[in-house]
PQR file with spaces between the fields and no chain letter, atoms N, CA, C, O and H, PARSE charges and radii, in Angstrom:
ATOM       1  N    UNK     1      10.781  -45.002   -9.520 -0.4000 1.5000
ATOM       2  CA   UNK     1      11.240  -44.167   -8.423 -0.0000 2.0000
ATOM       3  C    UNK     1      11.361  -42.711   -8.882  0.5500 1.7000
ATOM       4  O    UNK     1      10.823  -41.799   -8.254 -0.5500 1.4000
ATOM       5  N    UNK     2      12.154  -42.499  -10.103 -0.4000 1.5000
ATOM       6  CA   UNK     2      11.777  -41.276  -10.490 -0.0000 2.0000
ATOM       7  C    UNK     2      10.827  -40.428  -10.910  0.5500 1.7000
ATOM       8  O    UNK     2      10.838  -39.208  -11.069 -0.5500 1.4000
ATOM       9  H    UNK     2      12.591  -43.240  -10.613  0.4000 1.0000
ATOM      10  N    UNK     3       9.774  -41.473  -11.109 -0.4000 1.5000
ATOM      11  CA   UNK     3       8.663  -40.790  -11.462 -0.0000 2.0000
ATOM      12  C    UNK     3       7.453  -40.332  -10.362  0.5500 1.7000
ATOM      13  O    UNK     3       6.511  -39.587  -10.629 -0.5500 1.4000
ATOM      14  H    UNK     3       9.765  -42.465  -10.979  0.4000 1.0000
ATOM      15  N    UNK     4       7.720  -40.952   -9.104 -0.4000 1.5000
ATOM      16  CA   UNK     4       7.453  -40.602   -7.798 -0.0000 2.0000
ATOM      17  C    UNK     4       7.764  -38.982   -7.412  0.5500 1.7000
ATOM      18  O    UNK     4       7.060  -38.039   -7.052 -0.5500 1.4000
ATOM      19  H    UNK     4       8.486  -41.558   -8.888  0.4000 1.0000
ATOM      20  N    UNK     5       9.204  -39.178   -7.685 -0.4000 1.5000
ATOM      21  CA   UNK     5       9.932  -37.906   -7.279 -0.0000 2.0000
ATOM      22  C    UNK     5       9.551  -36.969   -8.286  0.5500 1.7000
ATOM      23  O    UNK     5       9.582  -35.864   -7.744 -0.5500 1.4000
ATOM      24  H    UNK     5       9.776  -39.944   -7.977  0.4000 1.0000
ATOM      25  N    UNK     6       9.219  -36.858   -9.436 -0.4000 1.5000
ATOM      26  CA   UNK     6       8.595  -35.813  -10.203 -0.0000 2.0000
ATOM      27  C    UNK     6       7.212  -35.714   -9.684  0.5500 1.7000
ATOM      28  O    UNK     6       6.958  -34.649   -9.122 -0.5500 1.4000
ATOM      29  H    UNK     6       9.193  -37.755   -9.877  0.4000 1.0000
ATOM      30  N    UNK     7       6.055  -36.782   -9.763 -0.4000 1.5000
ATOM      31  CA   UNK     7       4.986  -36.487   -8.985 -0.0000 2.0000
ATOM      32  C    UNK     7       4.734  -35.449   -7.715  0.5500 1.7000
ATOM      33  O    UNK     7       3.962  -34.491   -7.665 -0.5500 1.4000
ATOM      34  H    UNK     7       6.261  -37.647  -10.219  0.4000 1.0000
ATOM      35  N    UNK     8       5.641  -35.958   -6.708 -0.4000 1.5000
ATOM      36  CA   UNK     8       6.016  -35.093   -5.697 -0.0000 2.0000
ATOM      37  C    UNK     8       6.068  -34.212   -5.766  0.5500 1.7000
ATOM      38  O    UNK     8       5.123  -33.538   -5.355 -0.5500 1.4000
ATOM      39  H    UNK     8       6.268  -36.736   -6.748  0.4000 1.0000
ATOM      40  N    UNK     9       7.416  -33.478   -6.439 -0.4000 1.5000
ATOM      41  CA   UNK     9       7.929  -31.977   -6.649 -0.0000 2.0000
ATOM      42  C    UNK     9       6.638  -31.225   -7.330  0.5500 1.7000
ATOM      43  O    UNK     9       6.471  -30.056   -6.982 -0.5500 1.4000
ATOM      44  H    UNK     9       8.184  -34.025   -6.773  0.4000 1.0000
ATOM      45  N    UNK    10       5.830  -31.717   -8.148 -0.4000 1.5000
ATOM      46  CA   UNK    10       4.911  -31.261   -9.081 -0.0000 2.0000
ATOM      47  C    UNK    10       3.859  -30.931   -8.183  0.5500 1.7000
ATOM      48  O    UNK    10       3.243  -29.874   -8.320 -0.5500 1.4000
ATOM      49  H    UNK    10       5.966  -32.667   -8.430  0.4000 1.0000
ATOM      50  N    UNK    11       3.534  -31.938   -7.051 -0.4000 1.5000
ATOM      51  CA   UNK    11       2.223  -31.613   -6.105 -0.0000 2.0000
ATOM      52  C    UNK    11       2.849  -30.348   -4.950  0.5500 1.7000
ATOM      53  O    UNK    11       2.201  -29.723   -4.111 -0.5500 1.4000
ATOM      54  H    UNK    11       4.035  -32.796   -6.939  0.4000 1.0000
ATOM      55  N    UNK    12       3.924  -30.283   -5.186 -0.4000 1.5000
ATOM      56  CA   UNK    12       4.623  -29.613   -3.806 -0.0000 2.0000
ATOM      57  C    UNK    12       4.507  -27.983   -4.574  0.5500 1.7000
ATOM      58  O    UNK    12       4.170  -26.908   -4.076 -0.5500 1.4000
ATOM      59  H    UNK    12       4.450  -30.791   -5.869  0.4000 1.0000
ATOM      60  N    UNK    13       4.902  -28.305   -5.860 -0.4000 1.5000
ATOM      61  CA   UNK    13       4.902  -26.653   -6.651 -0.0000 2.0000
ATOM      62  C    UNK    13       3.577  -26.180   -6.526  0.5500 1.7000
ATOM      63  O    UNK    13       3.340  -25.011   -6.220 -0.5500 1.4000
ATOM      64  H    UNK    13       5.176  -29.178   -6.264  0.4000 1.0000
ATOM      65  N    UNK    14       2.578  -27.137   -6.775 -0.4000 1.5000
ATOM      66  CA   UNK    14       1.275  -26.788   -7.037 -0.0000 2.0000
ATOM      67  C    UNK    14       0.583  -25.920   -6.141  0.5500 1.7000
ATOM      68  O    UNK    14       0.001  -24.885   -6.465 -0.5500 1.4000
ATOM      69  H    UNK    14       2.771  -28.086   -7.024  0.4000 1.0000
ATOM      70  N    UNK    15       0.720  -26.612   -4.493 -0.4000 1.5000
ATOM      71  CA   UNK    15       0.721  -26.630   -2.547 -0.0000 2.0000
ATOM      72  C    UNK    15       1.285  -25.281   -2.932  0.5500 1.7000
ATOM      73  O    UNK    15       0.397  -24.430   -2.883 -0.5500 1.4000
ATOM      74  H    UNK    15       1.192  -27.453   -4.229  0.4000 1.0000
ATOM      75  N    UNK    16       2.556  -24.753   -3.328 -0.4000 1.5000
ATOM      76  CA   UNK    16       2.684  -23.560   -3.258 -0.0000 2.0000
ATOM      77  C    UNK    16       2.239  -22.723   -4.416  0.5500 1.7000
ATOM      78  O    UNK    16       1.716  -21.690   -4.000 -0.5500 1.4000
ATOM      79  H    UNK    16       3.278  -25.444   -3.368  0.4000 1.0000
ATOM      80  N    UNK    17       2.252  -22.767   -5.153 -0.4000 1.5000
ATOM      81  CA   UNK    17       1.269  -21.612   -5.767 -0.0000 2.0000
ATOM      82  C    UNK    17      -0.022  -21.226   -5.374  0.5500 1.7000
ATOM      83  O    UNK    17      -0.342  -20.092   -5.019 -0.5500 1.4000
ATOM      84  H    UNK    17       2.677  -23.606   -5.491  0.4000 1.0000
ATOM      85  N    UNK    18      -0.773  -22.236   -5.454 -0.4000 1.5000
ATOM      86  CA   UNK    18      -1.569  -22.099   -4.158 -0.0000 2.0000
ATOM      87  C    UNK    18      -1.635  -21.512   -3.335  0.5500 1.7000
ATOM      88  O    UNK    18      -2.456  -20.595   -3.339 -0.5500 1.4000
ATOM      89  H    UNK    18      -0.513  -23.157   -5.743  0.4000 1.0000
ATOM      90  N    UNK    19      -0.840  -21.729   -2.252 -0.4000 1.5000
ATOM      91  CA   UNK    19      -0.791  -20.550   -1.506 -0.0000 2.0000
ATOM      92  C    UNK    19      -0.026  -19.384   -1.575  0.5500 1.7000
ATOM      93  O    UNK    19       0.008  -18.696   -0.555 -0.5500 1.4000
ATOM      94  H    UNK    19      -0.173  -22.474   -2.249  0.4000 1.0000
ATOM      95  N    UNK    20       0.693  -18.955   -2.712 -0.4000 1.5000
ATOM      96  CA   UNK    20       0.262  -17.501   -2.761 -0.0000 2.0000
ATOM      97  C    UNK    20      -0.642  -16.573   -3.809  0.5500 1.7000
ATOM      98  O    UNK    20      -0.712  -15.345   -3.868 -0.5500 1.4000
ATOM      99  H    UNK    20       0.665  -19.514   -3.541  0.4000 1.0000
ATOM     100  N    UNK    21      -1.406  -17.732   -4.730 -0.4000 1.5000
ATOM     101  CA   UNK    21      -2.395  -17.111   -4.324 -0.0000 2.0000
ATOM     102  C    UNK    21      -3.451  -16.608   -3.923  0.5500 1.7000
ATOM     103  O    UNK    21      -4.143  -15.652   -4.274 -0.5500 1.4000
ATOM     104  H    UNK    21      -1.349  -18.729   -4.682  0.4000 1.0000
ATOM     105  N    UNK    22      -3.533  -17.952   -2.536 -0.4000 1.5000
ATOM     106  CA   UNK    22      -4.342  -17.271   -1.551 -0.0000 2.0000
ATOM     107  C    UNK    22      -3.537  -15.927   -0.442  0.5500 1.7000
ATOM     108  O    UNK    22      -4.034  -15.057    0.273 -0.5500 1.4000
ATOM     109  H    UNK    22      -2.971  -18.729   -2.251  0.4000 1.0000
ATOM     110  N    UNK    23      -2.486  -16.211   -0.671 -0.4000 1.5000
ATOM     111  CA   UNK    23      -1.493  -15.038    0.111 -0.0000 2.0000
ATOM     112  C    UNK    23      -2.301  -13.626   -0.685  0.5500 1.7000
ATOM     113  O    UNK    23      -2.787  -12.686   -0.057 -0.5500 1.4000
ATOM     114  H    UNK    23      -2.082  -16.918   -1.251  0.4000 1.0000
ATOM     115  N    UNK    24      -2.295  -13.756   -2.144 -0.4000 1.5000
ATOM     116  CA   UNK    24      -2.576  -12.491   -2.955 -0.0000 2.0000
ATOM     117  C    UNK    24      -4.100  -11.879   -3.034  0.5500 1.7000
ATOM     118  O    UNK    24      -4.394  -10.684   -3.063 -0.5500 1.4000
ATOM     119  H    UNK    24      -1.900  -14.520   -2.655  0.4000 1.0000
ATOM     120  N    UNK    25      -4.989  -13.002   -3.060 -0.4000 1.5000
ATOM     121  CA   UNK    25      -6.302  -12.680   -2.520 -0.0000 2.0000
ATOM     122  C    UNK    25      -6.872  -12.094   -1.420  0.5500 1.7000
ATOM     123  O    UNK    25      -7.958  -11.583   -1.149 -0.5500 1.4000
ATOM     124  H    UNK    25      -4.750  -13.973   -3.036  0.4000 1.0000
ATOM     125  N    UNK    26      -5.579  -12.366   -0.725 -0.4000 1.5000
ATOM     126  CA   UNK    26      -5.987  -12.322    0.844 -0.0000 2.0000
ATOM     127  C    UNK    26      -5.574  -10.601    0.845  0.5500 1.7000
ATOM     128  O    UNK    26      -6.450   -9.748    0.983 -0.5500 1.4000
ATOM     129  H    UNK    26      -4.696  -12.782   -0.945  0.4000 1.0000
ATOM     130  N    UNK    27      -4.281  -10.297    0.689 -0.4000 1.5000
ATOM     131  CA   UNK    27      -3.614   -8.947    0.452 -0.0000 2.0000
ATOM     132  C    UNK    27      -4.810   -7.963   -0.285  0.5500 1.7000
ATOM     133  O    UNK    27      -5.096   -6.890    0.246 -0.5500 1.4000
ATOM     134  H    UNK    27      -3.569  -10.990    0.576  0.4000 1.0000
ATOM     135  N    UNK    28      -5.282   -8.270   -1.162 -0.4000 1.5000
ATOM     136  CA   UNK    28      -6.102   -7.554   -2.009 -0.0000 2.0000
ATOM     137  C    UNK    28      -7.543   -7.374   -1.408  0.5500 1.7000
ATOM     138  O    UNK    28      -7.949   -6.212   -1.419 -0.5500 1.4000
ATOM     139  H    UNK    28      -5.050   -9.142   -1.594  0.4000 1.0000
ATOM     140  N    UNK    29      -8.352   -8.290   -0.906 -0.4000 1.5000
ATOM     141  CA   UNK    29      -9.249   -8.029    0.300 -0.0000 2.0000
ATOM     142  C    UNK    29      -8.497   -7.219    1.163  0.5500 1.7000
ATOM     143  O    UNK    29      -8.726   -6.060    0.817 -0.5500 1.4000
ATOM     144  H    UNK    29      -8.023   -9.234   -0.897  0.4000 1.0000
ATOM     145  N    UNK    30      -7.783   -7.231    2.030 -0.4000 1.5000
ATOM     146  CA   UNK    30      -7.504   -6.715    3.209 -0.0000 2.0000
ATOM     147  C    UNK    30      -7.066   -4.953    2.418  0.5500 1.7000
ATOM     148  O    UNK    30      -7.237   -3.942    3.098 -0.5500 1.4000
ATOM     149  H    UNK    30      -7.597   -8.173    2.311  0.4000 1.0000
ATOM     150  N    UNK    31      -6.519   -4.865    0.968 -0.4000 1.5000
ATOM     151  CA   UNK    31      -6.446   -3.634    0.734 -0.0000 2.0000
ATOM     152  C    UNK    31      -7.518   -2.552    0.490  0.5500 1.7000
ATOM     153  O    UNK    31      -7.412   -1.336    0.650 -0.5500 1.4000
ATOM     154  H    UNK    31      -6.380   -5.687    0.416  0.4000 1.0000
ATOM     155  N    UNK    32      -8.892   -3.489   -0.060 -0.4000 1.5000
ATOM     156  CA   UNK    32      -9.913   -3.128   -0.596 -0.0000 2.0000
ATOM     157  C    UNK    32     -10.730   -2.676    0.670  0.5500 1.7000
ATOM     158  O    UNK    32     -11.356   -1.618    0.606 -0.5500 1.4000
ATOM     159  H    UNK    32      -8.979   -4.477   -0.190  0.4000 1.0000
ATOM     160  N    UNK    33     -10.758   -3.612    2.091 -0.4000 1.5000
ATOM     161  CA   UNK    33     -11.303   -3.228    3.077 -0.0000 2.0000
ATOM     162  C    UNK    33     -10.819   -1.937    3.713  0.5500 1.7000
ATOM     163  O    UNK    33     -11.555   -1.190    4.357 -0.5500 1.4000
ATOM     164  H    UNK    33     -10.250   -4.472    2.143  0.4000 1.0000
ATOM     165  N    UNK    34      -9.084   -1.655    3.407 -0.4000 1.5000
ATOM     166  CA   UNK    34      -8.868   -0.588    4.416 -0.0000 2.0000
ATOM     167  C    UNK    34      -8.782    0.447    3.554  0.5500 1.7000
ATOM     168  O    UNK    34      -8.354    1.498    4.031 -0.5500 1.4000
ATOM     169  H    UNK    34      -8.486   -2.262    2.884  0.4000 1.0000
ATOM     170  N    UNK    35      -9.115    0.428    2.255 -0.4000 1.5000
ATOM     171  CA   UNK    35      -9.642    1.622    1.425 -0.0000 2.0000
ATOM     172  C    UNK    35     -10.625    1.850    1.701  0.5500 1.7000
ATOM     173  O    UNK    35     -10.683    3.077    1.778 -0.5500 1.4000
ATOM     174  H    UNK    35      -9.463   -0.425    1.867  0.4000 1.0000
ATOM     175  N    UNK    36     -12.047    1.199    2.052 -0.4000 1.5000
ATOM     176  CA   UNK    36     -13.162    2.077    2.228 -0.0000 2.0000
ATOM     177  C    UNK    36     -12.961    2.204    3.615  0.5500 1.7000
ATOM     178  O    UNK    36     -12.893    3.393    3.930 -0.5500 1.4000
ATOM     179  H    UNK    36     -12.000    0.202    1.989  0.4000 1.0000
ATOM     180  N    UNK    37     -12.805    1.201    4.845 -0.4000 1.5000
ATOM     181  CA   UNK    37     -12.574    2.774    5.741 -0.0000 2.0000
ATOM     182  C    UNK    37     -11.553    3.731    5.840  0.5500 1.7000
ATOM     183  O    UNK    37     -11.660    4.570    6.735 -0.5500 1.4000
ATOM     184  H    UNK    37     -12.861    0.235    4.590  0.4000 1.0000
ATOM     185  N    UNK    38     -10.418    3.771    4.961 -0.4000 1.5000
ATOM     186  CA   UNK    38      -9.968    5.378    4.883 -0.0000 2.0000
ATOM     187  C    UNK    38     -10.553    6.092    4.767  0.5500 1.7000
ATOM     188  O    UNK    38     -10.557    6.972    5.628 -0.5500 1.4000
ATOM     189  H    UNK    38     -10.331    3.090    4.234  0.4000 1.0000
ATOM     190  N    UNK    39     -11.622    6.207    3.382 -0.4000 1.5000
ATOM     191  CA   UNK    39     -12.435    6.673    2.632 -0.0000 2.0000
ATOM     192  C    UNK    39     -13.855    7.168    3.311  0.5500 1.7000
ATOM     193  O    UNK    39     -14.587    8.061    2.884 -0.5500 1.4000
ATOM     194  H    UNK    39     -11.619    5.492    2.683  0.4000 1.0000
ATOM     195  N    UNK    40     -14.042    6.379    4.445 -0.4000 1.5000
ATOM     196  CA   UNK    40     -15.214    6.218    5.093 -0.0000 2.0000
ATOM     197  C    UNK    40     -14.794    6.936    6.663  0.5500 1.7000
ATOM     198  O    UNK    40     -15.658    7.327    7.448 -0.5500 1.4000
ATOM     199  H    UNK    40     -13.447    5.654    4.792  0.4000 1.0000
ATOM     200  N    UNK    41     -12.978    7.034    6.994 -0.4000 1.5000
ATOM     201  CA   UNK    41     -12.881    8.361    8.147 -0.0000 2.0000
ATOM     202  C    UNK    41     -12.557    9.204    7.329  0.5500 1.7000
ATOM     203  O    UNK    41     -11.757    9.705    8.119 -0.5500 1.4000
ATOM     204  H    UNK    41     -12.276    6.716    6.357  0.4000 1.0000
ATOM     205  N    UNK    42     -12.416   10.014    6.180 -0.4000 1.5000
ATOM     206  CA   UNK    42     -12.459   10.985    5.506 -0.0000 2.0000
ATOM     207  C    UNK    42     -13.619   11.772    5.596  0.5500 1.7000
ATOM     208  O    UNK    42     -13.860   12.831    6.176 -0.5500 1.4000
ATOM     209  H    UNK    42     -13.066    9.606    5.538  0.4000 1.0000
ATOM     210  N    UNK    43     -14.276   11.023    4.898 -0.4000 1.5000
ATOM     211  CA   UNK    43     -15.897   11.601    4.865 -0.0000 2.0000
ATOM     212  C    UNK    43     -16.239   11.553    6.007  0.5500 1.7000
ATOM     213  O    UNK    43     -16.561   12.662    6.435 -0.5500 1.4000
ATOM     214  H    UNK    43     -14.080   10.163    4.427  0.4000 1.0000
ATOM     215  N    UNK    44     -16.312   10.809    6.663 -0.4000 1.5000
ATOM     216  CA   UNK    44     -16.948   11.183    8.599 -0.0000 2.0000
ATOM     217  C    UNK    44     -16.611   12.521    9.172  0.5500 1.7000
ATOM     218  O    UNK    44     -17.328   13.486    9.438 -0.5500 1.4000
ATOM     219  H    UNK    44     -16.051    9.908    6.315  0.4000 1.0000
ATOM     220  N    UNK    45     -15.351   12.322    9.288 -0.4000 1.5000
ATOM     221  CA   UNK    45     -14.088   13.050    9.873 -0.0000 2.0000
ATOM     222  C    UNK    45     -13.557   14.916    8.397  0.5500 1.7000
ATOM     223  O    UNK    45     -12.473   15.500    8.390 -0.5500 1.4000
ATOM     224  H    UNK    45     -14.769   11.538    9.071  0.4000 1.0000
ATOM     225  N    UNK    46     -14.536   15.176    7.670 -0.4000 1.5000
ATOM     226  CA   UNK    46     -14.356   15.941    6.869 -0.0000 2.0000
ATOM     227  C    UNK    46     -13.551   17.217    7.571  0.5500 1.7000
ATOM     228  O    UNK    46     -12.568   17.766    7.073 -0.5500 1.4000
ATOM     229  H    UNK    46     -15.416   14.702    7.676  0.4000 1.0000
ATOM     230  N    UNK    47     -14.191   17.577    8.860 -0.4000 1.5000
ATOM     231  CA   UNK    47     -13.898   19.173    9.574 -0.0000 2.0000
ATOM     232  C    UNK    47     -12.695   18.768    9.298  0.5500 1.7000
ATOM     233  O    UNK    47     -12.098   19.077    8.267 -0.5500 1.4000
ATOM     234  H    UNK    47     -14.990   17.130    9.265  0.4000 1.0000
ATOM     235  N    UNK    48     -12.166   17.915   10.361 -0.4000 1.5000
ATOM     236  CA   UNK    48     -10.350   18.027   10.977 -0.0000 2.0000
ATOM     237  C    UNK    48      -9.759   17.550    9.779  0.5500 1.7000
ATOM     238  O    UNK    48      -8.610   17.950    9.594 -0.5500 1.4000
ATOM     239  H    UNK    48     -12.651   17.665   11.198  0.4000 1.0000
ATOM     240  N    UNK    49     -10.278   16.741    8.847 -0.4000 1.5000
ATOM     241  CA   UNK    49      -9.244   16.667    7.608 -0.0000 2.0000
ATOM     242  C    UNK    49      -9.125   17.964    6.944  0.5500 1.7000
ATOM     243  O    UNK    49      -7.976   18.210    6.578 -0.5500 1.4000
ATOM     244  H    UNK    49     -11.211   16.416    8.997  0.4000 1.0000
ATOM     245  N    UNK    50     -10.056   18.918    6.672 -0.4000 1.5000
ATOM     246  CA   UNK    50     -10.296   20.152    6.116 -0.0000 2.0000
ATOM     247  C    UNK    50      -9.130   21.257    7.019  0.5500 1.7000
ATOM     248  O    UNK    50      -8.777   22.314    6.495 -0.5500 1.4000
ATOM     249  H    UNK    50     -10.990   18.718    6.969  0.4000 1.0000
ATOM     250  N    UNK    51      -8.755   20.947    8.043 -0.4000 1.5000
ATOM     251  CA   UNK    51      -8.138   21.841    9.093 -0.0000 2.0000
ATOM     252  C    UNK    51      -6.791   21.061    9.097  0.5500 1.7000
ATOM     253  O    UNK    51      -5.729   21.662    9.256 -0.5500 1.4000
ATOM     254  H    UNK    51      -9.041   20.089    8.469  0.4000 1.0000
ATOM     255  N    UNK    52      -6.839   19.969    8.952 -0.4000 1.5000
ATOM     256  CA   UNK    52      -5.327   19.133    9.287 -0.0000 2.0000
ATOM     257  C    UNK    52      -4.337   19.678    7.656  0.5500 1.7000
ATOM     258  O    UNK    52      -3.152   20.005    7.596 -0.5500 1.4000
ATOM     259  H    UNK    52      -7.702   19.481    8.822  0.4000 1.0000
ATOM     260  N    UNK    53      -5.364   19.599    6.512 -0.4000 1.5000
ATOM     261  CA   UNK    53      -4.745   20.118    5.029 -0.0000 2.0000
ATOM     262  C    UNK    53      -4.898   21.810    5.271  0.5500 1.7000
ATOM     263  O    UNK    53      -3.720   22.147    5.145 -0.5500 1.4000
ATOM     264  H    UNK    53      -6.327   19.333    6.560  0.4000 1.0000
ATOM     265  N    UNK    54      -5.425   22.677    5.460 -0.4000 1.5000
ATOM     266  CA   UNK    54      -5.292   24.143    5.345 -0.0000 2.0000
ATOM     267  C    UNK    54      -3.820   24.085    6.591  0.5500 1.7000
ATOM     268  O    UNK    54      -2.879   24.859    6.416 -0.5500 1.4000
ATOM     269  H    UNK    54      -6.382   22.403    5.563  0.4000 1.0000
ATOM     270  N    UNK    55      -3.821   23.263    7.576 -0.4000 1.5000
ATOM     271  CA   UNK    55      -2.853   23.579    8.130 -0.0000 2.0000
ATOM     272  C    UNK    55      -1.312   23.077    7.989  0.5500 1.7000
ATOM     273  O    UNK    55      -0.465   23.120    8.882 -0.5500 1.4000
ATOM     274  H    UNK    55      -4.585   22.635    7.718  0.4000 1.0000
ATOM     275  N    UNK    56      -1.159   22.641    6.797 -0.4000 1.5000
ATOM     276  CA   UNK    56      -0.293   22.058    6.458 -0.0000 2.0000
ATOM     277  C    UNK    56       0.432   22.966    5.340  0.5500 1.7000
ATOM     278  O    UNK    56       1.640   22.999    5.107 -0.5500 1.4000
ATOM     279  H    UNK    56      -1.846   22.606    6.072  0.4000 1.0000
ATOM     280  N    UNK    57      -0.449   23.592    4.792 -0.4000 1.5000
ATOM     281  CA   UNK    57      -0.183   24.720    3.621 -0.0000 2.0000
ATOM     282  C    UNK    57       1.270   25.419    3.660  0.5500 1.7000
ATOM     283  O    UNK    57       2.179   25.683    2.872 -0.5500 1.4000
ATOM     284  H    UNK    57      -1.431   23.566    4.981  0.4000 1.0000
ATOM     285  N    UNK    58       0.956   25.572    5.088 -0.4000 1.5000
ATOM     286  CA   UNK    58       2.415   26.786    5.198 -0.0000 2.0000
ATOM     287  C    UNK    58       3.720   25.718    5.098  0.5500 1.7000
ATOM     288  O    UNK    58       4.519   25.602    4.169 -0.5500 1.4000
ATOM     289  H    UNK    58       0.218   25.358    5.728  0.4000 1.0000
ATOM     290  N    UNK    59       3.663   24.981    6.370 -0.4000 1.5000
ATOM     291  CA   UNK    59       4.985   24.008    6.133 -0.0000 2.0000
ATOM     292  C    UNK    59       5.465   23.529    4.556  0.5500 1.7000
ATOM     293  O    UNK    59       6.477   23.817    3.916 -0.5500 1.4000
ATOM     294  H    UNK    59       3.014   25.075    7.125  0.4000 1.0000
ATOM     295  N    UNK    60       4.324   22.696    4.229 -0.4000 1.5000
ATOM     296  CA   UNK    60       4.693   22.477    2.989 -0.0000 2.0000
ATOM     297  C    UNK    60       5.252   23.245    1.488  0.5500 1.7000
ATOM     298  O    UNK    60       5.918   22.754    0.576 -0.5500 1.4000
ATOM     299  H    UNK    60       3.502   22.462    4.749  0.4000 1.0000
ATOM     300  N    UNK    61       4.655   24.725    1.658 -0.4000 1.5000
ATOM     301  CA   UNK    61       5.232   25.857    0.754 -0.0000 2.0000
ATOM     302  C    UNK    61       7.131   26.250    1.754  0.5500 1.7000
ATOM     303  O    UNK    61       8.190   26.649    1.269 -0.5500 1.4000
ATOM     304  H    UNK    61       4.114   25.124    2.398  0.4000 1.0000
ATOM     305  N    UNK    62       6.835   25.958    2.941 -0.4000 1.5000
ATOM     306  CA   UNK    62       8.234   26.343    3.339 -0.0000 2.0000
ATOM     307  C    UNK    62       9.475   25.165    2.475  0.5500 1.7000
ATOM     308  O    UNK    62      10.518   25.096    1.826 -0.5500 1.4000
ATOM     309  H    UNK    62       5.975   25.635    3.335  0.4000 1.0000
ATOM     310  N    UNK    63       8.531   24.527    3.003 -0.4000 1.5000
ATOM     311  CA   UNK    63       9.956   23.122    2.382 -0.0000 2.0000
ATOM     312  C    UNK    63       9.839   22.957    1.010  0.5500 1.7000
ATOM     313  O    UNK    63      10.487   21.966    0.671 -0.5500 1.4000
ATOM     314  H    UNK    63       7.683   24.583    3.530  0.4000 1.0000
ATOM     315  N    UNK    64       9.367   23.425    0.205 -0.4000 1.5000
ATOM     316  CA   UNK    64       9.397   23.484   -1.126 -0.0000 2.0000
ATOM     317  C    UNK    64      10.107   24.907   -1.842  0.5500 1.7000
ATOM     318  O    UNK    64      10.499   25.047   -3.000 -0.5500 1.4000
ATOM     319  H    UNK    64       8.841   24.229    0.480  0.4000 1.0000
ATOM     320  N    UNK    65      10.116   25.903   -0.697 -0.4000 1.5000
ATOM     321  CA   UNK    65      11.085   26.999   -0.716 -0.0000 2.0000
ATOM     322  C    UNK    65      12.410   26.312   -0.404  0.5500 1.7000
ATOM     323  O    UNK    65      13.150   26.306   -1.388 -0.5500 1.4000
ATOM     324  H    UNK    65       9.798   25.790    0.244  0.4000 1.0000
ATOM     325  N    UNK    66      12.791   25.880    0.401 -0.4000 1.5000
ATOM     326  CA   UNK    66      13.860   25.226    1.373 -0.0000 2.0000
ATOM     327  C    UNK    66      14.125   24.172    0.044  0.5500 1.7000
ATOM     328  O    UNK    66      15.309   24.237   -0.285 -0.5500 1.4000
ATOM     329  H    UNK    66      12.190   25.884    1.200  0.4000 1.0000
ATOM     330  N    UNK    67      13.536   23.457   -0.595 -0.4000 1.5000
ATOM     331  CA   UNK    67      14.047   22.773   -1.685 -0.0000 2.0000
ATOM     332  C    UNK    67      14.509   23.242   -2.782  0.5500 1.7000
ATOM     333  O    UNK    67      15.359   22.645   -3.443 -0.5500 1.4000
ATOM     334  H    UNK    67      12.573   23.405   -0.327  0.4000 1.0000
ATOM     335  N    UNK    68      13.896   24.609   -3.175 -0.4000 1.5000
ATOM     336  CA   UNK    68      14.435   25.430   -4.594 -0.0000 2.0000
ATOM     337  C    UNK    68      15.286   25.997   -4.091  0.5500 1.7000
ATOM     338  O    UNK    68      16.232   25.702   -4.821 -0.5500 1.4000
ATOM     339  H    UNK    68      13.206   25.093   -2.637  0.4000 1.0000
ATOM     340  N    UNK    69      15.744   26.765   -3.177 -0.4000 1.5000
ATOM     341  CA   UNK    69      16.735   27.352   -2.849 -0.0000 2.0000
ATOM     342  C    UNK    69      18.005   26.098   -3.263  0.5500 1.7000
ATOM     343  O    UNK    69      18.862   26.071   -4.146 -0.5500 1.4000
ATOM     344  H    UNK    69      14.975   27.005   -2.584  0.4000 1.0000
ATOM     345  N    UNK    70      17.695   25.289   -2.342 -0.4000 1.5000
ATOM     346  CA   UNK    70      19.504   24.504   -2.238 -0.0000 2.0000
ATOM     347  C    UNK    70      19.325   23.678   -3.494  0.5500 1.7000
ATOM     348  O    UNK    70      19.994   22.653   -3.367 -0.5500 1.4000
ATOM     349  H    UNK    70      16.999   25.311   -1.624  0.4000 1.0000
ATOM     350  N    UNK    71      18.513   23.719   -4.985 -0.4000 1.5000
ATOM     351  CA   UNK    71      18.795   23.166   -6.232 -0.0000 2.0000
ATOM     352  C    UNK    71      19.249   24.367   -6.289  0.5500 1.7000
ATOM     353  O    UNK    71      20.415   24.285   -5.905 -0.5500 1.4000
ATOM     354  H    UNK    71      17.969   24.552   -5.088  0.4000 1.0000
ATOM     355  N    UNK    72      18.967   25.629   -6.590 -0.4000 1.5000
ATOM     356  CA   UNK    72      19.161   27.022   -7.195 -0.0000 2.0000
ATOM     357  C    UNK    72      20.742   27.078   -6.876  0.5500 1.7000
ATOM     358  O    UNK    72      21.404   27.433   -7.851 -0.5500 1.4000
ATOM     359  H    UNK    72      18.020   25.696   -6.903  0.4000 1.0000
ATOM     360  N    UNK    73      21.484   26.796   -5.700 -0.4000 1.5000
ATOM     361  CA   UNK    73      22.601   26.827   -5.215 -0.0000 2.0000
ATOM     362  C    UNK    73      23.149   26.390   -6.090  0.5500 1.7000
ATOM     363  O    UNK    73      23.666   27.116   -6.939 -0.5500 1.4000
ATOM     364  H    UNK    73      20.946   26.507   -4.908  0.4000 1.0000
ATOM     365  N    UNK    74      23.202   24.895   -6.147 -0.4000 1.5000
ATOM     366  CA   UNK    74      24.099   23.878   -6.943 -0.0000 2.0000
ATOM     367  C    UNK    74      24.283   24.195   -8.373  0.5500 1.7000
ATOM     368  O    UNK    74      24.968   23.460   -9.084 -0.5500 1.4000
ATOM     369  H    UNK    74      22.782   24.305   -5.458  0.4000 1.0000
């Protein structure tokens, strides 16, 4: 009887490792796919990314002013 119940637990650990890692295969495809089309509306899409980053320039130098200031404070 106990050796049933170890059988068991042993096929049940197995059932789950198993599935994760098909959980982890699966994650890693699905990351690899939505890297190349990031990669692939980047390059399409070059103008407005080129215009969306030059236009970001200013904000981002503001809040990095806005950040040295209130360390400089303290």
């Amino acid at each position: 009887m106990s050796e049933e119940k170890k059988n068991e637990v042993e096929k049940q650990e197995e059932e789950r490792k198993s599935s994760e890692v098909a959980k982890t295969v699966f994650k890693y495809v699905l990351g690899v796919v939505l890297l190349g089309l990031g990669i692939g509306a980047i390059i399409g899409l070059w103008e407005a990314v080129w215009i969306l980053i030059k236009g970001c320039i200013g904000p981002f130098l503001v809040l990095a002013g806005v950040i040295t200031i209130a360390i400089a404070r303290e």
